[in-house]
N, C-alpha and C positions, 0 to 999 in steps of 0.2 A: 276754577283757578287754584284754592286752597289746595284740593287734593294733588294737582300737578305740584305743587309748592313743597306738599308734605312727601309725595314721592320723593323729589330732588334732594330733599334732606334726609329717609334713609337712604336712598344710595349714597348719598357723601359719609355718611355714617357708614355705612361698609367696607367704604373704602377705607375711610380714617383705622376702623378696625384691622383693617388686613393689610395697608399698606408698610408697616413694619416686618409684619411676617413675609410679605411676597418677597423685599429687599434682604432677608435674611434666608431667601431659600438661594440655594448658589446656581445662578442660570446657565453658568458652564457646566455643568452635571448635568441640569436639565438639557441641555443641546446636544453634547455629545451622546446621551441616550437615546436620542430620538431621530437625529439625521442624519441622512448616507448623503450619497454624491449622486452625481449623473440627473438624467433628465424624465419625465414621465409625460407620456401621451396626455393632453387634455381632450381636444377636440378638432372638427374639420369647420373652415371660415371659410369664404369666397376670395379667393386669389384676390390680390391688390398689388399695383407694380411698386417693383421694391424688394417683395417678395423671395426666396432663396428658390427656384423654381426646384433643388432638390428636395423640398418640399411638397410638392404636387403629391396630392392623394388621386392618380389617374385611373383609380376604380371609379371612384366615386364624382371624380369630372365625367364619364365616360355618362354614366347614369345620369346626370344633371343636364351635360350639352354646355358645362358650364366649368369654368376650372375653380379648383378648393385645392384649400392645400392644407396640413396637420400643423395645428399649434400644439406647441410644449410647455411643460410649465417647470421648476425646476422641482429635484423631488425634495430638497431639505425646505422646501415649504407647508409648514407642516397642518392637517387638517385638522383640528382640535375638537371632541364632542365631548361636552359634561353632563352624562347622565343623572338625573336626581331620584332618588325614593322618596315620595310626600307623602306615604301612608302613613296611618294614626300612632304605631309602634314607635316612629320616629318623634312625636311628642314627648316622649318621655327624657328626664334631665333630671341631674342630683345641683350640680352646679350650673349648667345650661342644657338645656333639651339637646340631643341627636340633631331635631333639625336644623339648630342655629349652628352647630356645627359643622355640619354638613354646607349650611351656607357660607361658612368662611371658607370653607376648602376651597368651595367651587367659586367664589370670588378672588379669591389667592391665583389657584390654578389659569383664572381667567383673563386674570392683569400679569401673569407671569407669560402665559400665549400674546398677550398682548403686546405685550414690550420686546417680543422676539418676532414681532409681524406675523403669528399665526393667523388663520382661520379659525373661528369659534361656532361652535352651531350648539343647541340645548336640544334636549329630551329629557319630559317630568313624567314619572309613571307611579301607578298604583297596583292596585289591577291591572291597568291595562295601560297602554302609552297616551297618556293622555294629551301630550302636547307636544310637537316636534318643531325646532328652528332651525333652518339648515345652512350649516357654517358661511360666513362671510367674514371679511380684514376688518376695522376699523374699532372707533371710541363708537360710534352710532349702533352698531350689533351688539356692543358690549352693553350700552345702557338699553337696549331693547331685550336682552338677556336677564338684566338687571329687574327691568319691569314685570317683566312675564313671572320672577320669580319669588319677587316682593306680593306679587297682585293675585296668584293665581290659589283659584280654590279647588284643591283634589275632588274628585269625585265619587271617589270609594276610600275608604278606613283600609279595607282591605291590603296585600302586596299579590301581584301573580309578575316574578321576574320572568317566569320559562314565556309567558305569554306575551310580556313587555319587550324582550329583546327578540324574541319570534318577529313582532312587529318592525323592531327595528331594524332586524337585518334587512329588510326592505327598502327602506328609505335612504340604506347610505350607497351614494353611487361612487365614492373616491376611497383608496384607503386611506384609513383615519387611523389615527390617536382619541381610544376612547377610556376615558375615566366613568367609570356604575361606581357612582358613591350612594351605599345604603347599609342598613345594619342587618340584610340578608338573611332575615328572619324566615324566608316563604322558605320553600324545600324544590328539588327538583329544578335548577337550572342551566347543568352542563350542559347537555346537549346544542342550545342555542349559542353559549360561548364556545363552544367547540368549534361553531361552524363562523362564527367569528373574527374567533384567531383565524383562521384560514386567510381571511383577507385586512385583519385589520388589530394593530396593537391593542389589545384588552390591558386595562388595570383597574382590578376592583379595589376599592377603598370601602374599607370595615370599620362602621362607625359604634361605639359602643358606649355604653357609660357603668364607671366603676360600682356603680345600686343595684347593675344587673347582674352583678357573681355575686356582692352580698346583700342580704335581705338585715336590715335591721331589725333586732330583738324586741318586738313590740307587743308580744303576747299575738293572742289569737286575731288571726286579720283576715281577708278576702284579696286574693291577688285576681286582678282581672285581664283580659287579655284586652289588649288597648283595639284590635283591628273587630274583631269578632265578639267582641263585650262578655265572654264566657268569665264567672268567675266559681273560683272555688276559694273555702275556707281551710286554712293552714295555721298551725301555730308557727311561729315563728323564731318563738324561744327555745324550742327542740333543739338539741344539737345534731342532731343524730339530722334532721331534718334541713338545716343549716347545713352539714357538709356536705350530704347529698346534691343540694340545690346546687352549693357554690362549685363541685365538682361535677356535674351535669353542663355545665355553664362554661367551664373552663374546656370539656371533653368537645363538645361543639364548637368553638375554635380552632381548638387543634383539629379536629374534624375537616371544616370547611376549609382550612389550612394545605391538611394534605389532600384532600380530594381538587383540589385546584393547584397542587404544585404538580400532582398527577397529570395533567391534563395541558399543564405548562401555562398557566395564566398566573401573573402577578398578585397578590394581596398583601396592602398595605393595611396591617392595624392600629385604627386611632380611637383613641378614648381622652375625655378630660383630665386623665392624669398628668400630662405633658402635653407642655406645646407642641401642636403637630407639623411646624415647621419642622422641629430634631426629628421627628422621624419621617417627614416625606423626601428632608435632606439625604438623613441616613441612605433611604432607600435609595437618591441617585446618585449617592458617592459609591454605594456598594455595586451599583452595576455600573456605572464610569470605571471604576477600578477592575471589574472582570472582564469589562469589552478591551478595554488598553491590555490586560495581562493575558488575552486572549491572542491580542494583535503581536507582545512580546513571545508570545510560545509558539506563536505561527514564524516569527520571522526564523528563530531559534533553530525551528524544525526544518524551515529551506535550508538554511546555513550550512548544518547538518549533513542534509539531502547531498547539497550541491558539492561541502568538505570531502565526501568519502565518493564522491561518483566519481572522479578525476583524480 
């Protein structure tokens, strides 16, 4: 009974934490980025009278002996998945660790899908996919989301994304809205967001922390790699060694930056330096404003069209 007890209190603690910031991300930005109109296939049910018989799937009544007919579901309903990294890399924090970080996002994000009736589904990966929930409405998914991610223990130190979302393009059968929040430290994972995108909104979110461009001047030390345990010894008081570092640092950003604007997938970058409200805002006011200035240079262009054809 305690431990249910103590569960219940961090979840209200995370939410206490993040319910400031979810009410200060602008949920109009958030909707107009993510929902169209019209209607999308769900599935086929056993006819019931009442029924719109223009309806009827009569392949699949023919096959049965029995009549079915296509349900719909609307499409601005929207499928919401929060991918997490819990490998060891993520431990690491100057004012808080990456992964509590990481936790607020995907608590934010989760109560922000909530309060617009999404669907929420989880996947936690290391190495490998280690855990998968698959989206449903409600407070009940959310706190089962909640638990899964307060409670659970990775299995590997290690990260393998190309291997984690390989996995999970399997498991999604709807297209989704999916958030990979992780500090994307493995190497080699386009291929599986490539194939992705094809059916479903990618946004990765780059978690980082400001201790990881500079190394503080401590004399000679051993940096170790948090996944892999490898360490080596460095001075740290070098300068020469010092810029290096913080310019290797900075070059792999921009890196993974544009090898993902290449390929056309979102990256949002957050670090402790700022509330990451301002910039997950930023990010849906600036594509709210290009999809409406998008809609104004398309009307523009009929106008146009239709001014000089007559």
């Amino acid at each position: 009974m305690s431990e249910i007890s103590e569960l219940l209190k961090q979840i209200k603690n995370l939410h206490i934490q993040t319910k400031d910031l979810v009410e200060s991300i602008e949920s109009g930005a958030y909707n107009s980025k993510f929902r169209g109109g019209g209607i999308e296939f769900s599935e086929v049910r056993e006819y019931m009278p009442g029924d719109d018989v223009k309806r009827i799937d009569w392949n699949v009544s023919a096959r049965h002996n029995n009549l079915f007919v296509k349900e719909f579901v609307e499409e601005n309903e929207l499928n919401v998945y929060l991918i997490l990294d819990l490998s060891a890399s993520n431990n690491f924090g100057f004012m808080k660790t990456k992964l509590e970080l990481s936790f607020e996002v995907a608590v934010s994000l989760m109560s922000l899908a909530l309060k617009n009736n999404d669907k929420i589904g989880l996947g936690i990966f290391t190495d490998s996919l280690e855990k998968f929930i698959p989206s449903k409405k409600g407070k009940k998914q959310v706190i089962r989301i909640l638990k899964q991610l307060i409670e659970h223990e990775p299995k590997s130190k290690e990260t393998d994304i190309m291997k984690s979302l390989s996995t999970l393009k399997n498991k999604l059968k709807r297209k989704s809205v999916i958030y990979i929040i992780s500090d994307f430290i493995s190497d080699s994972y386009e291929k599986p967001l490539k194939f992705l995108k094809l059916h479903h909104k990618v946004i990765l979110i780059n978690i980082s922390d400001m201790r990881e461009r500079e190394i503080p001047e401590i004399g000679y030390a051993y940096l170790e790699d948090a996944e892999t345990g490898e360490q080596v010894l460095v001075n740290t008081s070098n300068k020469k060694f010092q810029t290096q570092y913080t310019e290797y640092m900075d070059q792999k950003i921009k890196t993974n930056q544009k090898n993902m604007n290449r390929i056309g997938i979102d990256m949002i970058n957050l670090s402790n330096e700022e509330s990451f409200d301002i910039t997950i805002n930023r990010y849906f006011r600036n594509k709210w404003k290009m999809r409406n200035w998008w809609s104004l240079d398309s009307l523009m262009h009929y106008f146009f069209f239709y001014l000089f054809r007559y």
